[in-house]
C-alpha positions, 0 to 999 in steps of 0.5 A, a space after each residue: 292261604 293254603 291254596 293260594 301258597 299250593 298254586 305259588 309252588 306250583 308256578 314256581 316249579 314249572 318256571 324251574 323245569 321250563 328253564 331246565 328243558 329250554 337246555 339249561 340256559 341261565 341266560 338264554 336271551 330265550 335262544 342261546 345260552 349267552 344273550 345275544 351270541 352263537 357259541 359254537 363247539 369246533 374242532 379246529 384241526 380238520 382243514 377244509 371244514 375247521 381250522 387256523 391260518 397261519 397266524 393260529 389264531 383266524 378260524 377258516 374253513 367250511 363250518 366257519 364260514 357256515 357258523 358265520 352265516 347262520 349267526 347274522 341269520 339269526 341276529 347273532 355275534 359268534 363264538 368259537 371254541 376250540 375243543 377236542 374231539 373226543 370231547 366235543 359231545 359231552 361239551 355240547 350237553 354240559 352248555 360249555 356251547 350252544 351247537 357243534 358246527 364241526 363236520 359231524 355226521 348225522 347217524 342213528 346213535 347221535 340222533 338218539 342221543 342229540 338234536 340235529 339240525 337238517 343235513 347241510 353237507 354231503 360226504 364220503 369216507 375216503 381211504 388214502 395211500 402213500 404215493 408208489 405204496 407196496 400197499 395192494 388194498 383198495 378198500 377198508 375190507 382188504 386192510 387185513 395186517 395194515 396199520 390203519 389210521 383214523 381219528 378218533 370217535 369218528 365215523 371212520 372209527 366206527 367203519 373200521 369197528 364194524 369190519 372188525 367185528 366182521 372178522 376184519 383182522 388189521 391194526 387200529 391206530 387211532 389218533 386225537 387230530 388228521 393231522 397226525 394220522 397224515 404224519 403218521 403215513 407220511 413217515 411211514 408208521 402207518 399204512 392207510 389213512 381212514 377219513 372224509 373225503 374232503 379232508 383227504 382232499 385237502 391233504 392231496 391239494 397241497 403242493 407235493 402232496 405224497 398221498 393219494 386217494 385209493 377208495 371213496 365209500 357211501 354218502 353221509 351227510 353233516 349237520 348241526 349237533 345240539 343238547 338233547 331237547 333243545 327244540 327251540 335253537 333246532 328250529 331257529 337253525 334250520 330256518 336260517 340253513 334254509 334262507 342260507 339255501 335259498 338265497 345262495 349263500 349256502 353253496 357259495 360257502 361250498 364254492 369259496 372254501 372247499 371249491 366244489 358243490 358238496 351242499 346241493 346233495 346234503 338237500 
């Protein structure tokens, strides 16, 4: 009895420590946290890859339309949440949502502390001006007494930091949404705008658009943000990115929203 009680407990808490490292599904469907469905953290101001029609509620954007894709692949229903960006992260590891579609840059700091799917995008930062601005920088490293702004915990966050850790003296002005950095330099509170290029892009392709692009900077690339651990979902992702890829849906995606090809270098 004592042995047979032993091998019971046993059992009992390896069942336990398997569910936890399977990323703490109480319903996993042994995939996703919810049986049967995708949810997938967003931050729904950063247009062309996440954002709302007009009605303010119809999701649109890249990473929508790739969220959409990768859930039939996979046999899936999707779900969207809307979440802040400077709580995105903490989102994904208390299981609020499986993954994080959300133009998310793949770099050694989130790879240490995330799960990433393979790259699917290719992006650059870009420096944005006021047409006709007094402004002489034509890159981030000759910002020196500008305002410059940025979203917040982004890559160009983290670009800027570095310079200023360099010796860079400027002013950050750090904000929860691209579109009140836009805003901002529209209105003349800010001198530069620090972001993606396809964001910039986006801002530059509205109808008398007062912006224009100064600098574009080296190539990062996006992918898939998951829980720490969560292998199971990475793999079953990056299948799916990659019959995505194969068949063409993948660069159609690229071609129908943003209208240029920013997948095929990301591979």
């Amino acid at each position: 009895m004592k042995t047979k009680s032993i091998i019971i407990a046993v059992l009992v808490a390896l069942i336990v420590l398997s569910g936890a490292f399977a990323g703490g599904s109480k319903d996993s469907g042994g995939l996703t946290l919810k049986k049967g469905v995708l949810s997938i953290g967003m931050e729904m101001t950063y247009p062309p890859m996440e954002y709302y029609a007009e009605d303010g509620k119809t999701p649109l954007g890249f990473d929508v339309e790739l969220g959409k894709a990768l859930s039939e692949k996979l046999g899936l229903k999707v779900n969207f949440i809307d979440t802040g960006w400077d709580g995105i992260f903490a989102g994904v590891n208390s299981n609020k949502y499986d993954c994080i579609i959300s133009a998310v840059t793949i770099n050694p700091a989130r790879l240490a502390a995330h799960n990433f799917s393979k790259p699917y995008f290719s992006n650059t930062l870009a420096m944005v001006l006021p047409k006709g601005s007094r402004v002489t920088a034509r890159s981030p490293e000759e910002c020196v007494g500008l305002n410059v702004a940025f979203q917040t915990e982004t890559t160009a966050d983290d670009y800027m930091e570095e310079l200023a850790e360099d010796g860079l003296r400027y002013t950050p002005r750090r904000y929860d949404s691209m579109i009140q950095c836009f805003n901002e330099l529209e209105l003349g509170r800010v001198d530069v705008v620090v972001t993606d290029l396809p964001v910039a892009q986006d801002f530059l392709n509205r109808p008398n658009s007062p912006f224009e692009i100064v600098w574009t900077g080296a190539e990062e690339k996006f992918g898939i943000c998951m829980k720490k651990g969560n292998d199971d979902l990475t793999a079953a992702l990056n299948q799916a990115l990659d019959e995505l890829w194969r068949d063409g849906s993948l660069l159609k995606i690229s071609m129908d929203t943003i209208g240029v090809d920013k997948v095929t270098a990301a591979r």
